[in-house]
C-alpha positions in Angstrom: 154.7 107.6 -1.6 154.8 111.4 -1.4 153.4 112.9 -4.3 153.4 116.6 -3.7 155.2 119.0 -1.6 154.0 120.4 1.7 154.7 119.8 5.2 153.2 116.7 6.2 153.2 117.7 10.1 150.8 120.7 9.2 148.7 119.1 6.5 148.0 116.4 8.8 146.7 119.1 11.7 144.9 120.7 9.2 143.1 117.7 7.8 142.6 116.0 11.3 141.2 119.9 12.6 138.7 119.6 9.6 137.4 116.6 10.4 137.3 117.1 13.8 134.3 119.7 13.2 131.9 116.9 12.6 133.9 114.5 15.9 133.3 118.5 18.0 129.9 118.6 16.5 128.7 115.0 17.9 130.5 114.3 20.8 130.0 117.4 22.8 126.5 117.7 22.6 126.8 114.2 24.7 126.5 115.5 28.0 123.7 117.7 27.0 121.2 115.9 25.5 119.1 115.9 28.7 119.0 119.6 29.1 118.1 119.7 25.5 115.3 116.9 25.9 114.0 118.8 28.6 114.2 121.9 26.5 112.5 121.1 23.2 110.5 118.6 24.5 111.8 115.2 24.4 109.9 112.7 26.6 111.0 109.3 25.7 115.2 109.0 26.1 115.8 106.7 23.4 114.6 109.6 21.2 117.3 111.6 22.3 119.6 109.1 19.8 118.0 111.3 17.0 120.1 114.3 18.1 123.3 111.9 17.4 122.0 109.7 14.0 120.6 112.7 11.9 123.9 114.6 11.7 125.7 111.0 10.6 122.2 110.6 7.8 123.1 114.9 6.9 126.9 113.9 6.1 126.0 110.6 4.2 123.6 112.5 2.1 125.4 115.7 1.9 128.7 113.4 0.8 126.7 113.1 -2.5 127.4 116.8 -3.5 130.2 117.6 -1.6 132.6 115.0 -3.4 131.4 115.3 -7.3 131.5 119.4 -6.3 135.4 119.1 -4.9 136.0 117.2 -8.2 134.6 120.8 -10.4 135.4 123.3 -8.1 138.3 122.6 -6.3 138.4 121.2 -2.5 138.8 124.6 -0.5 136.1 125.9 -2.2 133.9 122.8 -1.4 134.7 123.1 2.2 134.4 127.0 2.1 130.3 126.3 1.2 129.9 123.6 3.5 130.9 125.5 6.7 128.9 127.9 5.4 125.7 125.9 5.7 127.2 124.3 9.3 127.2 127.9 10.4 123.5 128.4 9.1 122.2 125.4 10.9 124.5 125.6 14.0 122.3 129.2 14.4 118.9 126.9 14.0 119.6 124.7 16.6 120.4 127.3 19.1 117.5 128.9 18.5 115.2 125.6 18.1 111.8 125.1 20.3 110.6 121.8 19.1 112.2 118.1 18.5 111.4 118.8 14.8 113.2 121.9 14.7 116.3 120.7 16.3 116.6 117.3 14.2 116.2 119.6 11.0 119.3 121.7 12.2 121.3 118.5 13.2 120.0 117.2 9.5 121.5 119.9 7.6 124.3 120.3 10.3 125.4 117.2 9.0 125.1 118.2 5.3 127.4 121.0 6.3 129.8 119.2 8.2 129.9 116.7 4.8 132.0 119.0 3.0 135.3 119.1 5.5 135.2 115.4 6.2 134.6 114.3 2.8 137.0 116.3 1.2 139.6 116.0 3.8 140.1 112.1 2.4 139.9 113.3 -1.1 143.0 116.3 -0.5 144.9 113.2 1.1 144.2 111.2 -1.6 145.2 113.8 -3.6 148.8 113.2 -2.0 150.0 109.9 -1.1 148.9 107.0 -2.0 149.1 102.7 -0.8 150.3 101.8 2.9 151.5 105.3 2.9 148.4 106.6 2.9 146.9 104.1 5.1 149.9 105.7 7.4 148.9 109.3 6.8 145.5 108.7 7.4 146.1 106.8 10.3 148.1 110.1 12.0 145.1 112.1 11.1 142.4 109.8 12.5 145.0 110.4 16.0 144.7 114.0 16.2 140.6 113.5 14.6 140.7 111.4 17.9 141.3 114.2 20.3 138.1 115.8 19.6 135.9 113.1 21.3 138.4 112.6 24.0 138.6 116.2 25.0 135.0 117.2 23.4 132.4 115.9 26.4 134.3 117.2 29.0 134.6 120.6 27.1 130.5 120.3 26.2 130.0 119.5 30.5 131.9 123.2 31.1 130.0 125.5 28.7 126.5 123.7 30.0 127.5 124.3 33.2 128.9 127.4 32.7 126.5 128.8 29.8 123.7 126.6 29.2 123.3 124.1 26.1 123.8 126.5 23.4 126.8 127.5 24.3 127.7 124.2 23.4 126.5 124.8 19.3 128.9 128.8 19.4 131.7 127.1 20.3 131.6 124.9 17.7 131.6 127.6 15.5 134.1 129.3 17.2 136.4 126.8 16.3 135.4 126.2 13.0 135.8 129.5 12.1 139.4 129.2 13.2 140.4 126.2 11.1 138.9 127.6 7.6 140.8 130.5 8.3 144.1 128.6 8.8 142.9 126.3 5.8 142.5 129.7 3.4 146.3 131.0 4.5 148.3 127.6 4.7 147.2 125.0 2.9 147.5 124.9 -0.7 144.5 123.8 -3.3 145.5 119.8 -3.4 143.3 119.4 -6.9 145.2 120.6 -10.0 143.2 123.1 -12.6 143.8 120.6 -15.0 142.3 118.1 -13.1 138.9 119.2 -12.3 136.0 118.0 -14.0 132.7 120.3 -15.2 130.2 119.3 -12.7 127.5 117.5 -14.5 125.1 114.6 -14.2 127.7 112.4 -16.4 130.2 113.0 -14.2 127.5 111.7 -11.2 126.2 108.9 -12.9 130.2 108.1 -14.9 131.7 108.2 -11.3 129.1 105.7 -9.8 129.5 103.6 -13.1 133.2 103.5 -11.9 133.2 103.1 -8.1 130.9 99.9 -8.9 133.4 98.8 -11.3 136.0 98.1 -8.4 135.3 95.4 -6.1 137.3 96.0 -3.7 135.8 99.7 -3.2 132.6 98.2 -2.7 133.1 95.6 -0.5 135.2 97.9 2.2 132.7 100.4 1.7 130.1 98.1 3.0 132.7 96.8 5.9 132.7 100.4 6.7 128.8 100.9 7.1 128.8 97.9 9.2 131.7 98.5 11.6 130.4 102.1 11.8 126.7 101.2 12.3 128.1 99.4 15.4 130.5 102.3 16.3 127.4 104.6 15.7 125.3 102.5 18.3 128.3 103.0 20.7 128.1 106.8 20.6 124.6 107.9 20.9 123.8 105.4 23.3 126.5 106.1 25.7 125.0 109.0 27.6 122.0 106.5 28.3 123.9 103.7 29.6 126.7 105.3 31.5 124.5 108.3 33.0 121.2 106.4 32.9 122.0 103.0 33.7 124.7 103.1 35.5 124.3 106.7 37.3 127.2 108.1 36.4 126.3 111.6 35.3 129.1 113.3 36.9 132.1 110.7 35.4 130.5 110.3 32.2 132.5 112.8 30.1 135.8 111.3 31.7 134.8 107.8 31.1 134.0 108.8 27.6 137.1 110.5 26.8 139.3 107.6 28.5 138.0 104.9 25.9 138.3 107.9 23.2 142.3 107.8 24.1 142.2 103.8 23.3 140.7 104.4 20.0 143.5 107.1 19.3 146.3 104.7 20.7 145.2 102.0 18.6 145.2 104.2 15.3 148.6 105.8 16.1 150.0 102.2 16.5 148.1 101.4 13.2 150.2 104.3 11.4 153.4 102.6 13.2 152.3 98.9 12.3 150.4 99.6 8.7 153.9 99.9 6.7 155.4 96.4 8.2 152.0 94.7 7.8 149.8 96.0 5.5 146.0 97.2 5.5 144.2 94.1 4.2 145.9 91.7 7.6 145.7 94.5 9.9 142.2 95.2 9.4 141.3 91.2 8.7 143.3 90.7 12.3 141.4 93.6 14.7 137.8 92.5 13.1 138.4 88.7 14.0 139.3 90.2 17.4 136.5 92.7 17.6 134.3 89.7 16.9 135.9 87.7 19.8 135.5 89.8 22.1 131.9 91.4 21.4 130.7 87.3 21.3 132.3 86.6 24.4 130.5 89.6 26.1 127.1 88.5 24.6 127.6 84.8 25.8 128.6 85.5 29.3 125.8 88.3 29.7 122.7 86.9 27.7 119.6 87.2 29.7 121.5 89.0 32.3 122.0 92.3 34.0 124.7 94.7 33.5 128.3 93.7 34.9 129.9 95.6 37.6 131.0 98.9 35.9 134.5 97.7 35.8 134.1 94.8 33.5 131.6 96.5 31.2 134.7 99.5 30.5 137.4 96.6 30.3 135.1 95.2 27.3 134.2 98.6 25.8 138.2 99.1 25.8 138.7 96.0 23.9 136.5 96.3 21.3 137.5 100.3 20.7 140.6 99.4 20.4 140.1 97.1 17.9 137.8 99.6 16.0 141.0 102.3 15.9 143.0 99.8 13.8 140.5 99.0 11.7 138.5 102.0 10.7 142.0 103.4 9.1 143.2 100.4 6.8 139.1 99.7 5.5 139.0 103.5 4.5 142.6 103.5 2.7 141.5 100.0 1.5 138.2 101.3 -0.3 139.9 104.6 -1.9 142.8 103.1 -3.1 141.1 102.2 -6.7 139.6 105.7 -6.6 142.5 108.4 -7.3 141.3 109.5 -10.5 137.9 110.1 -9.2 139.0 110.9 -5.2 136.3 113.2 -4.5 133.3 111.3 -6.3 135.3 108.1 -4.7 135.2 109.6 -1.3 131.6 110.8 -1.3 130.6 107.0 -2.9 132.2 106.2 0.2 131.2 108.3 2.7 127.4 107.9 1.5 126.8 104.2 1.3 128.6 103.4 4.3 126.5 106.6 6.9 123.2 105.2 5.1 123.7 101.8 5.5 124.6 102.5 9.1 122.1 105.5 10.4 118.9 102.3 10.3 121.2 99.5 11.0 122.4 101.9 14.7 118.2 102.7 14.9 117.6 99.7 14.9 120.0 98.2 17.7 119.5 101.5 19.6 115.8 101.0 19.9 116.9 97.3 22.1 119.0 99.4 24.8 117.1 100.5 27.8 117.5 98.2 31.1 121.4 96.7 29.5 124.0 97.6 27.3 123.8 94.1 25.2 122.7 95.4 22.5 125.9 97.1 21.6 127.6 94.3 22.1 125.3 91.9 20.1 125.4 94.7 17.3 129.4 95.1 17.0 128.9 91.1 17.2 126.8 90.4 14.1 128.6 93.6 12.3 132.3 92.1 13.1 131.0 88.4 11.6 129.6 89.9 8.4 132.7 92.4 8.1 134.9 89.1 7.9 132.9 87.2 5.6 133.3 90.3 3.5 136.9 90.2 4.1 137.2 86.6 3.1 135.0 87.0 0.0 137.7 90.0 -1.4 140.3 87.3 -0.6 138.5 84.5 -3.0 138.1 87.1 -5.6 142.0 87.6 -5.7 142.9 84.5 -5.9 140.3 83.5 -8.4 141.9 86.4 -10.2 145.4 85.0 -9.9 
């Protein structure tokens, strides 16, 4: 259901290009976390995670102000600050000497990047609503997808070309561009009537509301799990693909070929949603993600890595999985929430990135000689995800 007019084709590019700032911000610095290491000092690799979790804690945190701040003073405004504060931290990692100094600029990078990603959901929130949305959100999340498929190998060329921070300018670079086509084509999506004086009621009233729906809570926690696993998945890729399997060279290519699953599966999901719903398509995908992330634990417990070729055709299966369900668990969760869509969206946002930053530590810590430990992760993530799944199914028919 369309609820305000606009070209969908161009609000969807501009909403995917938003969020793709934080997607740019993560996945090209990929290839270049050993030339940072060596830079600022990073002995032990399974530090160099840090540079990948801290911008995911910034965003959960920063999700707090960003949303209630959309819902006073108007979405484009709320973005306009946020890249703002990207820009200023973008300059303080380029410039960092020390591990400290860099995870404080990824830290506040993240707070930055908070503002365009949150508020992105809330200005399609603002517009559609149901399986339509799911549908929407689902053709965004495909364009959001080309970022991390064309993102390493564009981070490989500038640290080739230009050195490592190159990698942070061009961020900004393109950043620059989209708020720019944000300020001349897309139209303020919250109503002046609408808006709500930003005040601690309005904080505290929103959370006393998210808690009130069930259903946004217990998707909101499906979401910290599946992207806790997720999370594990991308900072720990570089280490396993360059590190364990020596594949330094191939590694952006490899990256950005299981990045084009993802988007396949979430383009299908914004062809399949209407016909089947968000609540079976997303109960469907984690009973499969499950499947397959057991399978891989059973077969390689106690074991070496497979050959290289059986390691990708599992990696393939379970993001594949993860592009249909990350879609329908987000629509899912926000669908109580359109009178409060920003405060909703930064609830959201928040609970899920701070459940999952410690949860993705913690897995990450087990990954040095194999890459179980993403698979055991996604495993125990997928199996909670579905008794949550089954527990909002109980509570409707207890209802009924």
């Amino acid at each position: 259901m369309q609820i305000k007019r606009k070209s969908d084709t161009e609000f969807i590019i501009i909403m995917a290009s938003l969020m793709s700032l934080a997607s740019l911000s993560i996945d090209a610095l990929l290839p270049g976390l050993p030339e940072i290491a060596k830079t600022i000092g990073i002995s032990d690799p399974k530090n160099n995670q840090l540079l990948i979790t801290m911008i995911f804690l910034g965003m959960g945190f920063g999700q707090l102000l960003s949303g209630p701040l959309s819902d006073s003073i108007g979405r484009k405004n709320t973005i306009y600050i946020g890249f703002s504060l990207f820009a200023f931290s973008s300059m303080l990692c380029i410039y960092a000497s020390s591990m400290e100094m860099m995870i404080a600029g990824r830290f506040l990078q993240g707070i930055g990047l908070s503002a365009p990603r949150t508020v992105a959901t809330a200005m399609v929130r603002d517009r559609f609503v149901g399986d339509y949305m799911a549908k929407i959100m689902s053709f965004v999340t495909v364009i959001f997808i080309l970022a991390p498929i064309v993102a390493p190998s564009f981070g490989k060329i500038m640290l080739d070309s230009f050195g490592w921070e190159s990698i942070f300018s061009s961020q900004l670079l393109f950043g620059l561009f989209v708020i720019l086509w944000l300020w001349q084509r897309q139209q303020e999506t919250l109503k002046l009537e609408n808006r709500r004086k930003l005040t601690l009621s309005l904080f505290s009233n929103g959370i006393k509301e998210f808690t009130k729906h069930k259903q946004s809570l217990i998707f909101t926690f499906m979401s910290g799990l599946i992207l806790s696993a997720f999370m594990v998945y991308l900072s720990s890729s570089q280490q396993i693909f360059q590190e364990q399997y020596g594949l330094v060279e191939e590694f952006p290519f490899i990256f950005s070929g299981i990045a084009v699953v993802i988007g396949l599966s979430t383009f299908l999901n914004g062809s399949f949603v209407i016909r089947f719903g968000m609540l079976k398509l997303a109960q469907s995908f984690t009973t499969l993600l499950f499947c397959i992330s057991s399978c891989y634990v059973l077969l390689f417990f106690g074991k070496p890595n497979p050959d290289i070729g059986i390691l990708l055709l599992f990696f393939v299966g379970m993001l594949f999985c993860v592009g249909f369900i990350f879609g329908n668990i987000n629509a899912l969760a926000m669908q109580p929430m359109g009178h409060i869509a920003g405060i909703g969206a930064a609830l959201f946002g928040f609970i899920g990135t701070v459940m999952a930053v410690p949860i993705a530590t913690f897995i990450g810590r087990f990954i040095d000689a194999t890459a179980l430990p993403v698979f055991a992760g996604y495993a125990v993530c997928s199996g909670i995800s579905l008794l949550l799944i089954q527990y909002y199914r109980f509570l409707g028919r207890r209802v009924s």
